[in-house]
C-alpha positions in Angstrom: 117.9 143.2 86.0 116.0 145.6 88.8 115.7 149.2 88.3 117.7 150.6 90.5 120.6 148.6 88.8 119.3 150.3 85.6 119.3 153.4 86.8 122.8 153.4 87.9 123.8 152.5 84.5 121.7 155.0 82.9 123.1 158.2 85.5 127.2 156.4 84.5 126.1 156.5 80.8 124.3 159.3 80.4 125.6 161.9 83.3 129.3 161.9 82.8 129.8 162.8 79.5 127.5 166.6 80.0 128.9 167.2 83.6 132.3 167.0 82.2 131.4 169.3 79.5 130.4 171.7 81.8 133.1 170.8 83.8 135.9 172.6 81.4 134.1 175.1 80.1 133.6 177.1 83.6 137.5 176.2 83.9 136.4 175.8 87.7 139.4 174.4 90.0 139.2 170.6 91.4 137.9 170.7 95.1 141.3 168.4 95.5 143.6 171.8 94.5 142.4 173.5 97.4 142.3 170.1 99.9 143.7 166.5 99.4 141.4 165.4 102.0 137.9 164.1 101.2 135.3 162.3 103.5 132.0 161.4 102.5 129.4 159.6 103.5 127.0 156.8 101.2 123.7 155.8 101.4 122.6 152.7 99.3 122.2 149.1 98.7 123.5 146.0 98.8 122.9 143.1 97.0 123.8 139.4 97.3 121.7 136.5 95.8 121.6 134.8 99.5 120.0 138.0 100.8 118.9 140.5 97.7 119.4 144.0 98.7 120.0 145.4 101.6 119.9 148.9 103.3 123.3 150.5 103.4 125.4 153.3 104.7 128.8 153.7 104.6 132.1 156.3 105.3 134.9 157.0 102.1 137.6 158.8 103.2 140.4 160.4 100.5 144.0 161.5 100.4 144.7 163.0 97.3 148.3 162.3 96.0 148.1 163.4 92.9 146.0 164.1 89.5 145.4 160.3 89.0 145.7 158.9 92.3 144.1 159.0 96.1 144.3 156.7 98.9 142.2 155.8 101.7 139.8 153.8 103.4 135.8 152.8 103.1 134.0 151.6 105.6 130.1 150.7 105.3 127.2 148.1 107.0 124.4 146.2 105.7 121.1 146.1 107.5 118.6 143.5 107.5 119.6 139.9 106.5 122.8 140.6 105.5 124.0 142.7 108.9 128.0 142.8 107.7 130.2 145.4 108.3 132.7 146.1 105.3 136.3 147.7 105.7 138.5 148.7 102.7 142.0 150.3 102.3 141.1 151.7 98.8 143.3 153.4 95.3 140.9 155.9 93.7 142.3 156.1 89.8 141.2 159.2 88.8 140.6 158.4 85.4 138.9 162.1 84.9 138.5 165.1 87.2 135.2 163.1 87.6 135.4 159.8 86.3 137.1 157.5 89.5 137.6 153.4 89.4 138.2 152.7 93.2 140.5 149.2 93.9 141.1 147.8 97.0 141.4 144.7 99.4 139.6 144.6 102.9 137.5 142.0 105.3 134.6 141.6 105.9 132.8 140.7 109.1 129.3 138.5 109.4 128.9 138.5 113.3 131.7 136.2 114.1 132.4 135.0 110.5 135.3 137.2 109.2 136.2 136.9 105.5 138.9 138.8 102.5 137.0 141.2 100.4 138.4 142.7 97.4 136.4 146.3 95.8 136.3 147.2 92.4 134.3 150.1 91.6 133.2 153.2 89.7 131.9 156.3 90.6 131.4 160.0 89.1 132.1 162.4 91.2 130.1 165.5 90.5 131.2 169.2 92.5 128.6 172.0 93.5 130.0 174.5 95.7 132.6 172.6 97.6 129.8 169.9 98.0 130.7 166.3 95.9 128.0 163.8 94.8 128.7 160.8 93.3 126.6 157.9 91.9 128.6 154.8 92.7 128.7 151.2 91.4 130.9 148.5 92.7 131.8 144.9 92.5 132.6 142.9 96.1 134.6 139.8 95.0 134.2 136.9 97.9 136.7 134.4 98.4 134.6 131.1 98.8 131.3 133.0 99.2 128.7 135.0 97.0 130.0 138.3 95.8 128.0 141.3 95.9 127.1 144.6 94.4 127.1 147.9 96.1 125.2 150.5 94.5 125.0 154.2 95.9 125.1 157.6 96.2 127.6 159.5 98.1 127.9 163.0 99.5 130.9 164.9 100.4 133.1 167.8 101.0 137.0 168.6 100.9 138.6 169.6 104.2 
């Protein structure tokens, strides 16, 4: 297993459980109260076994519908080898104020080679003055290819 993949499991494991702790005590509103919109943007990498990792930066916009549930969309690119660009229509289960599995179907485009994509995901979302950062962790199921993993970090705001 690489370290970076380590790492992401160590910030999921480790990370949630005293963020939400702190969380409840300040008794601090959800930046979703104030705004159901969210954009923010990811920086990462993913991996395939065809191509190992690759450089990655992608777009995650929100609409907040209620306490458990947003919609939206995700849109992100590959560099290097793997040079595919990655669209989403997305359910973000808030399973916590902080704690989000993201589902969703979408294609996926290799130059001229388009295939279905379907996301499953995890994040934890934490909130520092209207600013969201969220380690992410997500599963990229290929029909008839090689799935991948997209691992992240994202950085957002409410609008």
């Amino acid at each position: 297993m690489r370290v970076s993949t380590l790492l992401g499991i160590a910030t999921f494991l480790v990370f949630p459980p005293i963020a939400e702790a702190k969380g409840a005590a300040s008794g601090a509103a959800h930046h979703w109260e104030t705004s159901p919109h969210h954009l923010s943007a990811l920086i990462g990498t993913t991996y395939t076994k065809e191509c190992g990792n690759a450089f990655t930066l992608g777009i995650d916009y929100e609409y907040r519908l209620s306490d458990f549930l947003g919609v939206g969309f995700v849109a992100e690119y590959a560099f290097e080898d793997l040079d595919a660009y990655t669209y989403l229509l997305v359910a973000d289960l808030h399973i916590t104020n902080n704690f989000i599995a993201q589902i969703g179907p979408g294609v996926e485009f290799h130059g001229s080679h388009k295939m279905e994509v379907a996301r499953l995901g995890f994040l934890y979302e934490f909130e520092m003055s209207g600013i969201t950062v969220s380690p992410q962790l997500h599963y990229d199921y290929h029909r008839n290819h090689k799935s991948a993993v997209v691992a992240g970090l994202a950085i957002g705001m409410s609008f």
